[in-house]
N, C-alpha and C positions, 0 to 999 in steps of 0.2 A: 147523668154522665158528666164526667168533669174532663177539661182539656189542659194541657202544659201550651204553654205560650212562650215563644221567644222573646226576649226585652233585651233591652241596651242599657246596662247600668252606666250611669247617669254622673250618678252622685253615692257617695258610700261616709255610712256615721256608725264606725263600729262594725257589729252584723245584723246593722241595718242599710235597706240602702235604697236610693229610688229609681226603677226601672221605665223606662220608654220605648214607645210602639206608635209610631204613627203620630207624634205629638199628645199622646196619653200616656201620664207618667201613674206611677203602682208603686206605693209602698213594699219592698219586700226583703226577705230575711235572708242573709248569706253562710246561715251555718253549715251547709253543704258544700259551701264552694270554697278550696282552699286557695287564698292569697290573691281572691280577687280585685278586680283595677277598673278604675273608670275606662267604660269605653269596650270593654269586652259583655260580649251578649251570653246570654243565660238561657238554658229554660226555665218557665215557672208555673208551680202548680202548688194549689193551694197558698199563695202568696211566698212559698220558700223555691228559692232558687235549687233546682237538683242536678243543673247537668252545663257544662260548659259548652259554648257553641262556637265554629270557627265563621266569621262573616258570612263565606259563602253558600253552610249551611243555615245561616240563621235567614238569609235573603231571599233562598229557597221556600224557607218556611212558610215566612209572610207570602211571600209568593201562591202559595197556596192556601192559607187563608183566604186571601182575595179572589182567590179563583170561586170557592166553596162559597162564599160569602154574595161576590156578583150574582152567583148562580140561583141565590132565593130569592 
């Protein structure tokens, strides 16, 4: 099973770019995202960014992460 994760790109070289989560930064790829900006959060799956995310979805997200994650 694989999951999309939300990141914080960061940093952008081209349609590359490096995303963060919690102080863990990931290499990943912005072919999907058009006219992406430092500072806007992303989903990510398989290292390519597929889906643009507004803050308060992306804080939900992690949010839940932590929730699933305390929970083991």
């Amino acid at each position: 099973m694989c999951l999309a994760v939300p990141l914080k790109i960061i940093e952008i070289n081209g349609r590359d770019a490096i995303g963060e989560w919690e102080g863990i930064h990931r290499k990943i790829r912005l072919d999907f995202i058009e006219n992406p900006e430092v500072g806007q959060y992303v989903i990510v799956h398989a290292g390519f960014a597929i889906e643009r995310l507004d803050k308060e979805q992306a804080e939900a997200d992690r949010q839940a992460f932590k929730e699933v994650a305390d929970a083991l």
